[in-house]
C-alpha positions, 0 to 999 in steps of 0.5 A: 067246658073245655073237657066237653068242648074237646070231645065233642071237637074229637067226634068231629063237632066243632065248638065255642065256648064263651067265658069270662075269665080269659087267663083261665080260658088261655090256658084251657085250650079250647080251639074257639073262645069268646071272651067278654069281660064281663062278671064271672057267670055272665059269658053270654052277656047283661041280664035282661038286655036281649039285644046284647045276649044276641051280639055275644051269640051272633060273634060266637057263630061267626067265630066258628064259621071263620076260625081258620085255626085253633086256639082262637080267643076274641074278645068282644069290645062290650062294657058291662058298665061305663063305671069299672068299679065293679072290677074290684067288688065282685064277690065282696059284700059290695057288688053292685049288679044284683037284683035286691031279692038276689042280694038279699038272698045272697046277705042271707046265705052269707049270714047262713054261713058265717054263723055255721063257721062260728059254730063250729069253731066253738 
């Protein structure tokens, strides 16, 4: 995002990016960021929850009308959940915030995996 954002700042669009990984985003340098501390993969807020998907959106639009300077990071105060725990799970066999079919899906692809990886090693 950031290659993208810089361009389209250089053709005279101006732009915010939106993410959840803010150390990467800081050293990104893009001239507006949205930061919400959120899973990797949900920078535009909670699946499923539409009222919390258009606060993200609507501090994203008044960031770039009132940005008076570049390399502006705001971090939005919403929670993912009361329980942080997930925190410390994210991409492991633990992660709480998938669907059963997404985490089927996801066991399945990991076995997928882990077999090939023996396979190979053979």
């Amino acid at each position: 995002m950031s290659l993208v954002a810089r361009v389209l700042e250089a053709g005279g669009v101006s732009t915010v990016t939106f993410t959840t990984a803010r150390d990467i985003a800081a050293s990104a340098g893009n001239p507006r960021q949205i930061f919400l501390n959120y899973p990797l993969g949900s920078p535009a807020g909670r699946p499923h929850d539409p009222e919390n998907q258009r606060q993200v959106l609507r501090a994203g639009l008044k960031l770039l009308q009132e940005a008076d300077k570049p390399g502006i990071i705001v971090d939005l105060p919403f929670t993912w959940s009361e329980d942080t725990t997930w925190m410390g799970k994210f991409m492991t066999d633990e992660q709480p915030f998938l669907s059963d079919e997404a985490e089927q899906t996801r066991q399945e692809l990991l076995d997928k995996a882990r077999a090939q990886k023996k396979q190979d090693a053979q």
